[in-house]
N, C-alpha and C positions, 0 to 999 in steps of 0.2 A: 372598561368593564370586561371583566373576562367571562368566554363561557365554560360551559360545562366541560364540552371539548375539549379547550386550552386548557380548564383545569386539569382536566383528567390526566394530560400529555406530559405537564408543567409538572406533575408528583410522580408519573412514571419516571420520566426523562433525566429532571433535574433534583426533585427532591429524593425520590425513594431509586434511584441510579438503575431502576430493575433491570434494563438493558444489559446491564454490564454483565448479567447472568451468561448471556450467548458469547462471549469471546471466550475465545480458546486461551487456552494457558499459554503463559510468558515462555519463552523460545531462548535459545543462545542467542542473540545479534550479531557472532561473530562467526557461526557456524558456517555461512557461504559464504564469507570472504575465504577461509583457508582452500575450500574446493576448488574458488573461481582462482585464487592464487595458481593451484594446482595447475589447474588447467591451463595458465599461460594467458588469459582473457585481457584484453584493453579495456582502457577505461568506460567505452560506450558497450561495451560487449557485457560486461559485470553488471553496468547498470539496466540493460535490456532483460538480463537475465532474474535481477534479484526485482523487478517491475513485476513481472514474469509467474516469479516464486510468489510475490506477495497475494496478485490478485488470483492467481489457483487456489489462493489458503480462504481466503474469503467463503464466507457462507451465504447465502442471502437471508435475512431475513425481514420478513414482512408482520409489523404487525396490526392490530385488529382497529380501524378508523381510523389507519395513516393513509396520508393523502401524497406526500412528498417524502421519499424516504433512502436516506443512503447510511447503514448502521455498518463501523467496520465492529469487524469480527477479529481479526487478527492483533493480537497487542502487542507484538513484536516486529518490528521492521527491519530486518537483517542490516548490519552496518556498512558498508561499504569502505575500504582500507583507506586512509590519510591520503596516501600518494595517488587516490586513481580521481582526488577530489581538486586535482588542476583546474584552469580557468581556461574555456576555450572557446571560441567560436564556430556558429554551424559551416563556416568555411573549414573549420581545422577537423570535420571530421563525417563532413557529408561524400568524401567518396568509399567509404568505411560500409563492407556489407551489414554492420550492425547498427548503422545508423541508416540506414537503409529499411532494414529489418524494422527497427524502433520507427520511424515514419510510415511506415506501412502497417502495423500495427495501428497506429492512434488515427488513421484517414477512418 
């Protein structure tokens, strides 16, 4: 039995999409790989970075008798280049100031 509530959430959310009002418009995906190319960045350094760029882009938003709420805002996830999407392990890159950086970030 649904309530009112769930209804209410269930025609925002899922049927009438009204959320989708607050994200920002679609972006290049490929716009920071050229920069982070530039710049000479490794593979954990590009990825710290474009983490980084995503969630500055973010907006909060809250809305009105939400109780749990995490709405992304951003529709674009910048791509990250083929070759920096190697297989590695946190040995192969834990003594790296960027993976340093990145684990000091998410503590």
């Amino acid at each position: 039995m649904k309530t009112k509530h769930i209804q209410k959430q269930l025609d925002f959310f899922v049927r009438d999409k009204s959320h989708h009002a607050y994200r920002k418009p679609a972006e290049d995906p490929h716009a920071l790989a050229g920069q982070f190319a530039a710049q000479g960045l490794d593979d954990m350094q590009r990825s710290v970075r474009r983490l980084r760029y995503v969630l500055a882009q973010e907006t909060p938003v809250v809305f009105p008798d939400e109780r749990i709420t995490l709405l992304r805002t951003v529709r674009t996830i910048p791509e990250i280049p083929e070759r920096s999407l190697s297989v590695c392990t946190l040995q192969d890159v834990s003594p790296s100031p960027a993976a340093e950086e990145f684990l000091r970030f998410w503590a």
